[in-house]
ROMI-598630 format. One record per residue: residue number from 1; chain; x, y, z of N, C-alpha, C in turn. Coordinates in nm, 2 decimals. Atoms other than C-alpha are relative to their C-alpha. Layout:
REM ROMI-598630
NUM:A:X:Y:Z:X:Y:Z:X:Y:Z
...
END
This chain:
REM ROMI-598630
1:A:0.10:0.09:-0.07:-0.33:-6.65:-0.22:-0.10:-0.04:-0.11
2:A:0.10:0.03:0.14:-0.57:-6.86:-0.46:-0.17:0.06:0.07
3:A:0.13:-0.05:0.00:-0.91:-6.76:-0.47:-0.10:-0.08:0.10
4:A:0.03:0.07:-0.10:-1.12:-6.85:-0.15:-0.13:0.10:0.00
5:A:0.16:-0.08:-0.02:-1.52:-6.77:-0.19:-0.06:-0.01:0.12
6:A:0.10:0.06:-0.07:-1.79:-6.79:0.04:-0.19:0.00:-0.05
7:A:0.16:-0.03:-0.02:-2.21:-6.84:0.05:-0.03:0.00:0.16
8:A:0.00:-0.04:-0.14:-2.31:-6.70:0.40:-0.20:0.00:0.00
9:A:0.16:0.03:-0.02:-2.71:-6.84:0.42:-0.04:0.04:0.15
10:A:0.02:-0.04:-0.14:-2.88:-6.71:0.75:-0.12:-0.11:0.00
11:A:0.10:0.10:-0.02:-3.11:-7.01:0.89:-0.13:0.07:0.09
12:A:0.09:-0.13:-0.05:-3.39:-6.71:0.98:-0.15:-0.05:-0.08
13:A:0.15:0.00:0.08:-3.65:-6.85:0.69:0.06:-0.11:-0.09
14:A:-0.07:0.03:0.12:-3.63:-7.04:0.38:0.06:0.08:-0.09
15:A:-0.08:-0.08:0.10:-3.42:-6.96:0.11:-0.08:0.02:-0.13
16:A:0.07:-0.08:0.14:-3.58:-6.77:-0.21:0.13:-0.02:-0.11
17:A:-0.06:-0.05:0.13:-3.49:-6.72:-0.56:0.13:0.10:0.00
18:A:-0.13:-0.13:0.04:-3.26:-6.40:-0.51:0.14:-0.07:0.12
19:A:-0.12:0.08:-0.04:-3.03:-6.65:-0.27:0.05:-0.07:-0.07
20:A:-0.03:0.11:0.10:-3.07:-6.91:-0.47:0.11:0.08:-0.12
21:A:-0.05:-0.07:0.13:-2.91:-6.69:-0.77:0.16:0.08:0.05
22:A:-0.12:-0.04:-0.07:-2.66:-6.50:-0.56:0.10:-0.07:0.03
23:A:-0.09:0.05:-0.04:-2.51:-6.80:-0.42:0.06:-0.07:-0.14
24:A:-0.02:0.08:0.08:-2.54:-6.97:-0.75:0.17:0.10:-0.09
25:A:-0.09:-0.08:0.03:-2.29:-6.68:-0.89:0.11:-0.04:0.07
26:A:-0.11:0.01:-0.07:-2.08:-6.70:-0.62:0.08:-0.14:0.00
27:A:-0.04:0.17:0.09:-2.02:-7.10:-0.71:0.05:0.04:-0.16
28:A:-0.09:-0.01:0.11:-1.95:-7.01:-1.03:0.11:0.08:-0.02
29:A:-0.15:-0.06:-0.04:-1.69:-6.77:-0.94:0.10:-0.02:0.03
30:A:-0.13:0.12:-0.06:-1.49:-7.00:-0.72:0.05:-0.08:-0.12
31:A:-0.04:0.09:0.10:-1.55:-7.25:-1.00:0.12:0.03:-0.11
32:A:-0.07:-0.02:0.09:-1.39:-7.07:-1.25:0.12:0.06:-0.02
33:A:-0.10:-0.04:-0.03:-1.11:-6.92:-1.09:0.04:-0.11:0.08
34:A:-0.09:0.12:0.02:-1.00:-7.29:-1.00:0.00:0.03:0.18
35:A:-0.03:0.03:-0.11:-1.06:-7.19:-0.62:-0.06:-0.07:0.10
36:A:0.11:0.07:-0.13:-1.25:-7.31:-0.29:-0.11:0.12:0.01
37:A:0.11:-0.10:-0.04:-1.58:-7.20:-0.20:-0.07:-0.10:0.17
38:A:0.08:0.03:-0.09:-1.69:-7.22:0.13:-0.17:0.04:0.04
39:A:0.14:-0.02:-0.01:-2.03:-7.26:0.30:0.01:0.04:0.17
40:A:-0.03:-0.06:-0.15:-2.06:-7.06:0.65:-0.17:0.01:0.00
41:A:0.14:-0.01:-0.05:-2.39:-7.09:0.86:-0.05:0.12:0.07
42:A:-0.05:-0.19:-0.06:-2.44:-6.70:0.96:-0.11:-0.05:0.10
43:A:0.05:-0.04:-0.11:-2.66:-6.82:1.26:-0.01:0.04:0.13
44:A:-0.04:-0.05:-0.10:-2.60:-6.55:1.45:-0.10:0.05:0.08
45:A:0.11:-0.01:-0.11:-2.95:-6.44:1.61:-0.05:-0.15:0.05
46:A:0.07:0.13:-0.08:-3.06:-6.70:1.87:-0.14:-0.02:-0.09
47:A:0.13:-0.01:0.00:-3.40:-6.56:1.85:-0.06:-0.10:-0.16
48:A:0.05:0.03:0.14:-3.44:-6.63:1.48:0.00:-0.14:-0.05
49:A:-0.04:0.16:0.03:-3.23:-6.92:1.40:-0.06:-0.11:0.06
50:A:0.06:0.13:0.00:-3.37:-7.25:1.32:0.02:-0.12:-0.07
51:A:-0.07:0.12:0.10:-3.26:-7.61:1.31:-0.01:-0.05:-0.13
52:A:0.10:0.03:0.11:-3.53:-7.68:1.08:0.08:0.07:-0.12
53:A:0.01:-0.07:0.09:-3.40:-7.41:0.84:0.16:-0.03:-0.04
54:A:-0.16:0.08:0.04:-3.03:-7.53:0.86:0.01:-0.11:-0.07
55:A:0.01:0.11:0.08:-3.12:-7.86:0.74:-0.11:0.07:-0.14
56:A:0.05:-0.03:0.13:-3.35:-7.72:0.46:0.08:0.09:-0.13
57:A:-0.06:-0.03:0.10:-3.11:-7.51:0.34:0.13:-0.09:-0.04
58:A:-0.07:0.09:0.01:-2.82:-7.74:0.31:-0.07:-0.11:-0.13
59:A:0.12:0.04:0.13:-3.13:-7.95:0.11:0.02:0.06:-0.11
60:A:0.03:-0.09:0.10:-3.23:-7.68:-0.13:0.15:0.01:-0.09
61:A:-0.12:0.01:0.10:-2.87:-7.58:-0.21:0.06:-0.14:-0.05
62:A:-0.08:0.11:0.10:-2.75:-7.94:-0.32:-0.10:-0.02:-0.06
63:A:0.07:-0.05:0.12:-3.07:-7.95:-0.52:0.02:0.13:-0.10
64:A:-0.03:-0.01:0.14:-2.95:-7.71:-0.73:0.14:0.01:-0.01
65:A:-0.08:0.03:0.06:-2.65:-7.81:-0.76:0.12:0.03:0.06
66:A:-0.14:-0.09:-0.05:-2.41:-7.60:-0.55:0.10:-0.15:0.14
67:A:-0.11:0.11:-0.07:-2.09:-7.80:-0.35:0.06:0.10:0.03
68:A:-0.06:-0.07:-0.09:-1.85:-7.66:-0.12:0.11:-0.09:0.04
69:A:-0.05:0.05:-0.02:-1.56:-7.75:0.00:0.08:-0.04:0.18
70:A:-0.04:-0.02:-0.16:-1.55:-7.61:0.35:-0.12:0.03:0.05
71:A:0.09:-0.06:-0.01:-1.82:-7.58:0.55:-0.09:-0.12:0.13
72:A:0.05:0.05:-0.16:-2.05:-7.70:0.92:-0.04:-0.14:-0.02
73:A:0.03:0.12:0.04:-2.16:-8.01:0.72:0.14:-0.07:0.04
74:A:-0.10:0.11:0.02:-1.83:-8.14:0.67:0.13:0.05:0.06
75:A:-0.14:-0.10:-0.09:-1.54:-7.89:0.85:0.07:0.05:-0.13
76:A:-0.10:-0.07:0.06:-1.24:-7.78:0.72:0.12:0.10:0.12
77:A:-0.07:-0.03:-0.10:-0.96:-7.60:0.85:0.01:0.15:0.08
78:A:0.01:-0.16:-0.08:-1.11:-7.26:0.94:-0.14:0.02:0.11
79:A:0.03:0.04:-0.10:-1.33:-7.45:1.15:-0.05:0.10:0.13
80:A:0.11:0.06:0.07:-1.62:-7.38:1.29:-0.05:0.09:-0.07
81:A:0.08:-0.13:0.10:-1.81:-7.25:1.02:-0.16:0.01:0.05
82:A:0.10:-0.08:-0.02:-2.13:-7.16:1.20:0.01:0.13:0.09
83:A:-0.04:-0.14:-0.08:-2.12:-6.81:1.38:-0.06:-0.01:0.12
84:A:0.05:0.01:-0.15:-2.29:-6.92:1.70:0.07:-0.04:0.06
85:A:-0.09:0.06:-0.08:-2.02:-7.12:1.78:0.15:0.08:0.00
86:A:-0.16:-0.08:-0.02:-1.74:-6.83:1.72:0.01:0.09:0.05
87:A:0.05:-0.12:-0.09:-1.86:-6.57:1.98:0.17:0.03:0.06
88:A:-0.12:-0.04:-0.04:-1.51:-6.61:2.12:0.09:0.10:-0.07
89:A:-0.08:-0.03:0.09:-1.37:-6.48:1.81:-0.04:0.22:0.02
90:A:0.07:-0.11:0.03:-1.63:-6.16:1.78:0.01:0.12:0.11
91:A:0.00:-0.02:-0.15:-1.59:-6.08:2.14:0.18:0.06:0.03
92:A:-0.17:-0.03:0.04:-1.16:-6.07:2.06:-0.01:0.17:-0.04
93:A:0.00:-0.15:0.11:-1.22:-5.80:1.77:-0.07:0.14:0.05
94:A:0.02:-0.11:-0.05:-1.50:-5.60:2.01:0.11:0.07:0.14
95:A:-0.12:-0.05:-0.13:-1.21:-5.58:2.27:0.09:0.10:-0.08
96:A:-0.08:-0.07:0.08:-1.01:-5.44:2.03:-0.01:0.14:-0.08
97:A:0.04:-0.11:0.03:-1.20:-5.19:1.88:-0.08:0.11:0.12
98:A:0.08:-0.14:-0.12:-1.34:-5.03:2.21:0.13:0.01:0.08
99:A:-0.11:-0.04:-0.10:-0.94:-5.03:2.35:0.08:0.12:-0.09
100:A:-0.10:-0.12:0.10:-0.83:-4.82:2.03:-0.10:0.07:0.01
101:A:0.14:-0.14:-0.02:-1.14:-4.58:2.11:-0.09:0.00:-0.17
102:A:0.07:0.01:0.16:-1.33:-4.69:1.71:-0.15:-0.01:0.08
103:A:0.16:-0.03:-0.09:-1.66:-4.75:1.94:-0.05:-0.01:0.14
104:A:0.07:-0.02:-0.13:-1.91:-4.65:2.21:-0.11:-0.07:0.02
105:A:0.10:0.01:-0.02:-2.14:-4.73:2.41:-0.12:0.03:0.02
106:A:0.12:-0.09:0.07:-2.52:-4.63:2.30:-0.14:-0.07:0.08
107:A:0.12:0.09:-0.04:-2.83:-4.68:2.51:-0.11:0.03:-0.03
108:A:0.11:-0.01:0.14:-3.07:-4.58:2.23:-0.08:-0.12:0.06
109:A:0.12:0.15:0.04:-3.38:-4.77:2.24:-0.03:0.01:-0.13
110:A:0.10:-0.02:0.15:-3.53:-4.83:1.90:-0.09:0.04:0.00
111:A:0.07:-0.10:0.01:-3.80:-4.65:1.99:0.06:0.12:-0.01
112:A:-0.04:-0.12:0.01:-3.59:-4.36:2.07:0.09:0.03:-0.20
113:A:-0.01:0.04:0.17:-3.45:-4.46:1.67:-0.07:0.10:-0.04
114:A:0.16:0.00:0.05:-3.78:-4.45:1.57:0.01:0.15:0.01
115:A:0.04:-0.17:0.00:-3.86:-4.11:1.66:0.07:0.12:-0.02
116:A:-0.12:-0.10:0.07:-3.53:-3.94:1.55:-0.01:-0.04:-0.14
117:A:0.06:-0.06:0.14:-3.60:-4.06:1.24:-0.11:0.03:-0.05
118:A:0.15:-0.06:0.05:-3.98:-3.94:1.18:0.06:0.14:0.04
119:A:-0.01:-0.17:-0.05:-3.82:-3.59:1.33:0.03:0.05:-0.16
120:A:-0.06:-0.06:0.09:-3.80:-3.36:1.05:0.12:0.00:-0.01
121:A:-0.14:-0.04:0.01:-3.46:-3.33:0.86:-0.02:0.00:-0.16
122:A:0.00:0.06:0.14:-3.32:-3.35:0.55:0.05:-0.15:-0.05
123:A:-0.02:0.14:0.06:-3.28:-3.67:0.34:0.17:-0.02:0.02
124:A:-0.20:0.06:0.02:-2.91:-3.83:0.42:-0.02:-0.10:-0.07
125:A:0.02:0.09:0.05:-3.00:-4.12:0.27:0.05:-0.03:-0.13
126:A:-0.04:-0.03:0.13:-2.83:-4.21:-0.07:-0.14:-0.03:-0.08
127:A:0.13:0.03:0.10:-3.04:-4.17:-0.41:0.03:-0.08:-0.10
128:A:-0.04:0.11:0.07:-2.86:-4.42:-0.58:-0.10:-0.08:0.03
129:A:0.08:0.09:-0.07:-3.07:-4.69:-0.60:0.09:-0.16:0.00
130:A:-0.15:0.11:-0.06:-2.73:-4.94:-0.59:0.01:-0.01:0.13
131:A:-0.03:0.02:-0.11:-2.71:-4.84:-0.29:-0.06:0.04:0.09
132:A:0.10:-0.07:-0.10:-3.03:-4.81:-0.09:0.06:-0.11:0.16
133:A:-0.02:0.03:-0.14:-2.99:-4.93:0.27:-0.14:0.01:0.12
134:A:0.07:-0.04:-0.10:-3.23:-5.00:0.56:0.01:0.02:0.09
135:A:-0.06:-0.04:-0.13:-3.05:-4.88:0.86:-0.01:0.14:0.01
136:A:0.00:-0.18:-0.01:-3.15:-4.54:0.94:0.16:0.09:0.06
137:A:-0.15:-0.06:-0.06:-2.84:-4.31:1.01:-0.03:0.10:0.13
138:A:-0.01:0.00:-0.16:-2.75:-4.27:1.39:0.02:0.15:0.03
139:A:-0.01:-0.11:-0.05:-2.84:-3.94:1.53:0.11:0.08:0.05
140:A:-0.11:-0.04:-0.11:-2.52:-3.92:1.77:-0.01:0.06:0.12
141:A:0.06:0.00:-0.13:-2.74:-3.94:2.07:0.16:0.02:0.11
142:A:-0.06:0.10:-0.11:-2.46:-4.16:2.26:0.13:0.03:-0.04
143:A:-0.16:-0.03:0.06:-2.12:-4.03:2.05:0.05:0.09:0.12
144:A:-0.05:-0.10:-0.13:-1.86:-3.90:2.30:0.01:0.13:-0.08
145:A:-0.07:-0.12:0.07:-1.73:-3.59:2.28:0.13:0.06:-0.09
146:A:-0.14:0.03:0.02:-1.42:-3.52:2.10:0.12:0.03:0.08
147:A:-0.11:-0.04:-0.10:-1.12:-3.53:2.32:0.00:-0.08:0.08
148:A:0.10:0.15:-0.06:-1.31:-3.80:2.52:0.12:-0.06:0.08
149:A:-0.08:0.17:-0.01:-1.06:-4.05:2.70:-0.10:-0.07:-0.03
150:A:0.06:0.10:0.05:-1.09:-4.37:2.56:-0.04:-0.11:0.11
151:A:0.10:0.08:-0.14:-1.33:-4.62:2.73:0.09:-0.13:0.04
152:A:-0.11:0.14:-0.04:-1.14:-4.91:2.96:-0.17:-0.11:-0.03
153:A:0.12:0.08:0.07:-1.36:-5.20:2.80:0.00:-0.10:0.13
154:A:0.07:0.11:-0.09:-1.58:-5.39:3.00:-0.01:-0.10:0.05
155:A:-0.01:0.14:-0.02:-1.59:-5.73:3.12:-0.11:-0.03:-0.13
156:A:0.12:-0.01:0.09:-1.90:-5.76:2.90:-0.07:0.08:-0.09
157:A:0.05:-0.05:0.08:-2.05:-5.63:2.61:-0.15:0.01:0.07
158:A:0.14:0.02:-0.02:-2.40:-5.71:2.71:-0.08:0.15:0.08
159:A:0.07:-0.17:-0.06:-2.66:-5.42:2.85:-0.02:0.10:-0.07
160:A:0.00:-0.13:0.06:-2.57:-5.19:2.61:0.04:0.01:-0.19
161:A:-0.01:0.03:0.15:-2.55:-5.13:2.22:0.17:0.07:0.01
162:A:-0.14:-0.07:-0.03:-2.19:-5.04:2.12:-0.02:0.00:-0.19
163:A:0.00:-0.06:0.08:-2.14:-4.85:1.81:0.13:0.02:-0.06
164:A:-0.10:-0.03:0.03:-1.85:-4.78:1.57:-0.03:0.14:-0.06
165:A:0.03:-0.13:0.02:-1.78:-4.42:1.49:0.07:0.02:-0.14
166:A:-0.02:-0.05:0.13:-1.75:-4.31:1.15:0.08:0.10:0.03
167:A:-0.05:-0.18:-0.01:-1.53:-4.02:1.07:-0.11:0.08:-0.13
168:A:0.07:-0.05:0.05:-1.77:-3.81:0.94:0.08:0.09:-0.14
169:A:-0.08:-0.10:0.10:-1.70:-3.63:0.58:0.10:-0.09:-0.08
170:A:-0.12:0.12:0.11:-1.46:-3.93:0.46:-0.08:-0.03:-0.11
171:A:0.07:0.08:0.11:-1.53:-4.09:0.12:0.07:-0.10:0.00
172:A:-0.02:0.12:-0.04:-1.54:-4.44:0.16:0.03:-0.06:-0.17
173:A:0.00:0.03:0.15:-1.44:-4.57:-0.23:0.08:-0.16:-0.02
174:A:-0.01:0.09:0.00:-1.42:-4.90:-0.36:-0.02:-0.07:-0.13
175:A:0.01:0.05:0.10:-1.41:-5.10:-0.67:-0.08:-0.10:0.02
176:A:0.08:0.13:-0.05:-1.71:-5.34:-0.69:0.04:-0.07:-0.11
177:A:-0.04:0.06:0.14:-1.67:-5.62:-0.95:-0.09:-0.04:-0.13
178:A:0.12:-0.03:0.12:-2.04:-5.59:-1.12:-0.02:0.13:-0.03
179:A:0.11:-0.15:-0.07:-2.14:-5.22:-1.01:0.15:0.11:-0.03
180:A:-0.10:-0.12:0.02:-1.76:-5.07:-1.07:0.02:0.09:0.11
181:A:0.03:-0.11:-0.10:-1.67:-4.77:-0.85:-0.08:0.07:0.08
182:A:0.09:-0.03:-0.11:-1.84:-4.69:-0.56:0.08:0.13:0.14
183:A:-0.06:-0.13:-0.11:-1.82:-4.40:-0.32:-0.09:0.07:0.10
184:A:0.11:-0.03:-0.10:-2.00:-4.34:0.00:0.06:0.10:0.09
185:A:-0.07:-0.09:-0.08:-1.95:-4.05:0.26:-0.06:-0.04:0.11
186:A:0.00:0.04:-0.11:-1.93:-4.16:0.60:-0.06:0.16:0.09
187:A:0.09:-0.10:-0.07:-2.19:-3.97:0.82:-0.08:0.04:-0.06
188:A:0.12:-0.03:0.07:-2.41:-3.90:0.50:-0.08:-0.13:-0.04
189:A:0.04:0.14:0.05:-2.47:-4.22:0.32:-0.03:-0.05:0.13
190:A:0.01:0.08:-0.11:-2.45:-4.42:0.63:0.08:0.07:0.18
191:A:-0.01:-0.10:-0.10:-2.41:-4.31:1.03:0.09:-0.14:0.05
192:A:-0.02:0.06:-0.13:-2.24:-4.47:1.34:-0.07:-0.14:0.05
193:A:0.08:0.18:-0.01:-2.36:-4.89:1.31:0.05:-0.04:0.13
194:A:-0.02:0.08:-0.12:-2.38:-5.10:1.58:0.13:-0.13:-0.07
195:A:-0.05:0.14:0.00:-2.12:-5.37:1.63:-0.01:-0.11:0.09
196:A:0.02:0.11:-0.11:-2.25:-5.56:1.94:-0.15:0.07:0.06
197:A:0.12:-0.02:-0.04:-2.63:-5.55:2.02:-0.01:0.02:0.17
198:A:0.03:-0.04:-0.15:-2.79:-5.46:2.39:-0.05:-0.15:0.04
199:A:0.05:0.13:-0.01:-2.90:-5.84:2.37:0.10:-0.08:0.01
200:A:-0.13:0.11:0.01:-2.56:-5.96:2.40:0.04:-0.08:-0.16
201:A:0.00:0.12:0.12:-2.57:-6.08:2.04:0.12:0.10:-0.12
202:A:-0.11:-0.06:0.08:-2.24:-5.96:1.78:-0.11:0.08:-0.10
203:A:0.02:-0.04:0.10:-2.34:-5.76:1.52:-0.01:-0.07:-0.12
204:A:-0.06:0.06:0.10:-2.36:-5.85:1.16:0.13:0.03:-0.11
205:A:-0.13:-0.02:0.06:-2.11:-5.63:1.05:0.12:-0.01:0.05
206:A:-0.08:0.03:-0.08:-1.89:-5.69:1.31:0.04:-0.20:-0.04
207:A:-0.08:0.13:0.04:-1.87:-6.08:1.25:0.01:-0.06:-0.12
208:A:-0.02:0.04:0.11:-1.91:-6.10:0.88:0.15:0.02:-0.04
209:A:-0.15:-0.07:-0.03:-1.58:-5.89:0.92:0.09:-0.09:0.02
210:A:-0.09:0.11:-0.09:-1.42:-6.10:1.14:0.03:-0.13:-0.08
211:A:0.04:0.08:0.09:-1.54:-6.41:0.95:0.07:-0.04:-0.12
212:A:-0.05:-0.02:0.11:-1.42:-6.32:0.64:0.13:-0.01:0.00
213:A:-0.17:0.00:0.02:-1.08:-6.24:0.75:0.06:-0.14:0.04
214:A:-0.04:0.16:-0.04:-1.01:-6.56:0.97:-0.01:-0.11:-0.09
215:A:0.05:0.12:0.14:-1.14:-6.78:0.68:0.09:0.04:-0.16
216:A:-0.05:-0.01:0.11:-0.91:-6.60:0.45:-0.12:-0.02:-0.15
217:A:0.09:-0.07:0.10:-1.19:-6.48:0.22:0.07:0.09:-0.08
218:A:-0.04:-0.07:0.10:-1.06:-6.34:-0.12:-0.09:0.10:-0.05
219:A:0.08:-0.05:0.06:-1.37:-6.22:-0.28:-0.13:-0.01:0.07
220:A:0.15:-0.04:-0.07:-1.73:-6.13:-0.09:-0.09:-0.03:-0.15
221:A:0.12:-0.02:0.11:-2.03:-6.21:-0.35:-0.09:-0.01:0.07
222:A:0.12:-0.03:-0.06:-2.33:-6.09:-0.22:-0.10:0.07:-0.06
223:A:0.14:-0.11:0.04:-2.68:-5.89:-0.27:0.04:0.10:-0.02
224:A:-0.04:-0.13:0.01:-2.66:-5.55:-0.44:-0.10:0.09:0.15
225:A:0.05:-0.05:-0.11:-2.86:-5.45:-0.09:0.09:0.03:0.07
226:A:-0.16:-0.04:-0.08:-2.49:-5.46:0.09:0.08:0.06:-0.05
227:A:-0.09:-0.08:0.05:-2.34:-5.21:-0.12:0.03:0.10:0.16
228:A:-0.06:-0.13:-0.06:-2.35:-4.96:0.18:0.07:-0.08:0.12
229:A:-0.09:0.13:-0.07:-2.22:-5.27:0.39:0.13:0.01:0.02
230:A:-0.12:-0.02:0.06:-1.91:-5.26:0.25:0.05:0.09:0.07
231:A:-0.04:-0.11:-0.02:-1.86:-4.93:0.30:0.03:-0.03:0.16
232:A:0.02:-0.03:-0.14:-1.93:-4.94:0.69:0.15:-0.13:0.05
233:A:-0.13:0.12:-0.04:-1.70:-5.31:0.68:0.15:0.08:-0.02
234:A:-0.09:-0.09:0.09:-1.43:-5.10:0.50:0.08:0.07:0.14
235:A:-0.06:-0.09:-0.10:-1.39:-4.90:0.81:0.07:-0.10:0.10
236:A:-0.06:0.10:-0.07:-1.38:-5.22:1.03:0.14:-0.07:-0.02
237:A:-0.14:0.05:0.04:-1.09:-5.38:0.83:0.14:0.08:0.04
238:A:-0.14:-0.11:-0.08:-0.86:-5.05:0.89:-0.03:-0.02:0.14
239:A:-0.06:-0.04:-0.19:-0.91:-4.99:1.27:-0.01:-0.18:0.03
240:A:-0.06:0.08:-0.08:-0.86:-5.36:1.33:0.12:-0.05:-0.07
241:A:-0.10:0.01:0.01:-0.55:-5.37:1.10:-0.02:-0.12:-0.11
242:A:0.03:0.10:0.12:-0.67:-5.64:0.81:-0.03:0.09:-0.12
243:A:0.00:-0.08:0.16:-0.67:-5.62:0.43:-0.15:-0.09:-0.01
244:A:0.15:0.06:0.04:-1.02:-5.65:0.30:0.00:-0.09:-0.14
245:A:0.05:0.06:0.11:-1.13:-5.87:0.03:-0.08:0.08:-0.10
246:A:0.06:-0.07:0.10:-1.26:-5.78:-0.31:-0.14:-0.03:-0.01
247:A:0.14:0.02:-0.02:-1.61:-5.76:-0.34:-0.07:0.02:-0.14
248:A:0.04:-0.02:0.20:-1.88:-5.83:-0.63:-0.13:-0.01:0.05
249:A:0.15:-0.02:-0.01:-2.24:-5.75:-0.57:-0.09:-0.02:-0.09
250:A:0.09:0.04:0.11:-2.52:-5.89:-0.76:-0.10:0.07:-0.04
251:A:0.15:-0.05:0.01:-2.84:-5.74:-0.90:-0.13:-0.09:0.08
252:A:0.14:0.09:-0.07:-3.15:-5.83:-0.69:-0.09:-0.05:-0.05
253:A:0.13:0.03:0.03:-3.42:-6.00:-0.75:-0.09:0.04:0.07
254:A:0.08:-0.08:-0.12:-3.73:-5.82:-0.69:-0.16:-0.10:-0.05
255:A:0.13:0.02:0.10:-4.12:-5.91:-0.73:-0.05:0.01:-0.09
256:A:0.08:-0.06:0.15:-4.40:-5.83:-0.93:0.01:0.14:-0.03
257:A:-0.02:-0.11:-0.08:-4.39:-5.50:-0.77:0.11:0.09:-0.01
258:A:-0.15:-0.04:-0.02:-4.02:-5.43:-0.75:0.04:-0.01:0.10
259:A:-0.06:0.02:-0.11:-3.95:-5.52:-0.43:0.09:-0.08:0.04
260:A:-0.13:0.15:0.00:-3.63:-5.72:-0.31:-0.10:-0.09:0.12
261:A:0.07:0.09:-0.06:-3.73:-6.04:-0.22:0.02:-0.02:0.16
262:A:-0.05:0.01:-0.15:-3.75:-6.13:0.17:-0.05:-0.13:-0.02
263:A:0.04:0.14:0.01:-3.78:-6.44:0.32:-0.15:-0.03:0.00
264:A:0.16:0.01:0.01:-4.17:-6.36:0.41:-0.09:-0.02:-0.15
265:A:0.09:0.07:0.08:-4.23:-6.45:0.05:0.00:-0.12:-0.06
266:A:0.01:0.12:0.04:-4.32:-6.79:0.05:-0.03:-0.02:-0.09
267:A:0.08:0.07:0.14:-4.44:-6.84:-0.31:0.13:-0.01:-0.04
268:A:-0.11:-0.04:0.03:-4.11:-6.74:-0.38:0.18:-0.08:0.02
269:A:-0.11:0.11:-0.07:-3.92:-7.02:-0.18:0.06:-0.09:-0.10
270:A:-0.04:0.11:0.10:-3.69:-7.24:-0.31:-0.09:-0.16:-0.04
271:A:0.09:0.14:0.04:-3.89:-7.51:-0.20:-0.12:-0.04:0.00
272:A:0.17:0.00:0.08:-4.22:-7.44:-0.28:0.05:-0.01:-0.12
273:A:-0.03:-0.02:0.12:-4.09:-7.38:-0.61:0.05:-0.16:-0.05
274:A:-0.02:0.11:0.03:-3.92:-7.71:-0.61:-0.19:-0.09:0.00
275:A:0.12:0.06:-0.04:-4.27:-7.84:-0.47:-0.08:-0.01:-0.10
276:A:0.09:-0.02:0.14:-4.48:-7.70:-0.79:0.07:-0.05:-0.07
277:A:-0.08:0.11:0.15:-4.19:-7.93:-1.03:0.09:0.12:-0.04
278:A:-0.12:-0.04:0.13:-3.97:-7.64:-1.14:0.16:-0.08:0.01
279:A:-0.11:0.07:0.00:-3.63:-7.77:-1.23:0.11:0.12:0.07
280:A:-0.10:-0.07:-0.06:-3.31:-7.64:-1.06:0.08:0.16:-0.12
281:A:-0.02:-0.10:0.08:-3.25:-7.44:-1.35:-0.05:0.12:-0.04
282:A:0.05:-0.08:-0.06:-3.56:-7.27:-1.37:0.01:0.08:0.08
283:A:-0.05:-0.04:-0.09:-3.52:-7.16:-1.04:0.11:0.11:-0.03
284:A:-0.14:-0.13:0.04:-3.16:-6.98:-1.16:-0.01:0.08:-0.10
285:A:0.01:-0.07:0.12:-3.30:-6.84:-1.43:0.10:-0.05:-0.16
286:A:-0.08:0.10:0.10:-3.08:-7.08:-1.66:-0.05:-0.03:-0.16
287:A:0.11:0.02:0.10:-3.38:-7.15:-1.87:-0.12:0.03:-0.04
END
């Protein structure tokens, strides 16, 4: 199969420097392996997503320079490429994974979260700093028991959070294509992730997954923040029976500080930055 990229922008804020540079990679990757790069609209929270931010990014990125070949602007044949419009698809794959018994249903509040992780314990957390992660790992409030029958799935997801179950103790191992070998233990590194929120809304690792596969995605380039991503997708790809794509993770861009950038820093925006005259290059660090 020839080489099939993607840039996956979330229409949640403007886009910063550490997208800008990420995606700009991931364009030159396609480029130079002679393949396609698509452009996928990941807006998958209602709450967040904004038209406004759909049209500014679409802006920003052809200011500096990036093209696509497939993508919500213009189609293509893996069609559609925003994620709000493929709930059918995400909805397929949670049927599938709650009929092979891979996940439960969890009625955690995030407050109840919250307060299992402030409980004393020891650190699971990895100390790599490759591979930090903000998802606290999942107590196993709501995990059946083992032996369990498996659950007859729902009419609906909605109501309730639904979870994928790690096998605890596995090492998850993986060749990245900046970062090299990688190796995460399932239940330490990272716990039992949600794949369908209590708000009725997919998960992100649940439809990047999905996504990826239907679009025939070769190669994932993304933030070194989704190293432990991977890992957790990794699992998804086996229990629904897909070959995963290769993956190449970038170094972040952080502040003054060291902090990885978020969208809350506007100074930081693409298009402020455009706004004060820098050139597109600037921006990429080019010059």
């Amino acid at each position: 199969m020839s080489y099939r990229g993607r840039i996956a922008p979330s229409p949640t804020g403007y886009l910063h420097v550490g997208h800008a540079r990420t995606f700009w990679i991931a364009a030159q990757r396609a480029q130079s392996k002679h393949g396609t790069l698509i452009l996928r609209n990941e807006d998958l929270d209602p709450d967040r997503s904004r038209p406004e931010y759909v049209h500014a990014m679409f802006e920003d990125l052809h200011w500096l320079g990036m093209h696509w070949s497939e993508g919500p602007d213009i189609g293509g044949p893996y069609a559609p490429y925003s994620q709000s419009q493929r709930r059918h698809l995400y909805l397929e794959a949670w049927r599938t994974l709650v009929a092979t018994g891979h996940v439960y249903p969890c009625t955690c509040s995030r407050k109840d979260l919250q307060q299992a992780a402030q409980a004393p314990h020891e650190s699971t957390q990895p100390t790599d700093s490759q591979t930090t992660d903000e998802e606290p790992i999942y107590p196993g409030t709501c995990r059946p028991n083992p032996g369990a029958p498996p659950i007859t799935p729902p009419e609906s997801p909605a109501g309730l959070n639904w979870r994928f179950q790690v096998p605890d103790g596995e090492a998850i191992e993986f060749t990245d294509g900046h970062f090299g070998p990688q190796r995460l233990i399932a239940g330490r590194d990272f716990g039992d992730f949600l794949v369908w929120r209590r708000d009725n809304v997919p998960a992100y690792q649940l439809a990047v997954v999905v996504d990826d596969h239907l679009m025939r995605i070769t190669e994932v380039v993304r933030g070194q923040d989704l190293l432990v991503s991977t890992a957790r997708q990794l699992l998804l790809y086996r229990a629904l029976g897909w070959t995963p794509p290769d993956w190449y993770h970038c170094p972040l861009v952080t502040d003054s500080e060291g902090r990885r950038l978020a969208k809350r820093h506007d100074a930081l925006s693409i298009r402020t930055l455009r706004q004060q005259g820098q050139t597109p290059a600037q921006v990429l660090g080019l010059e």
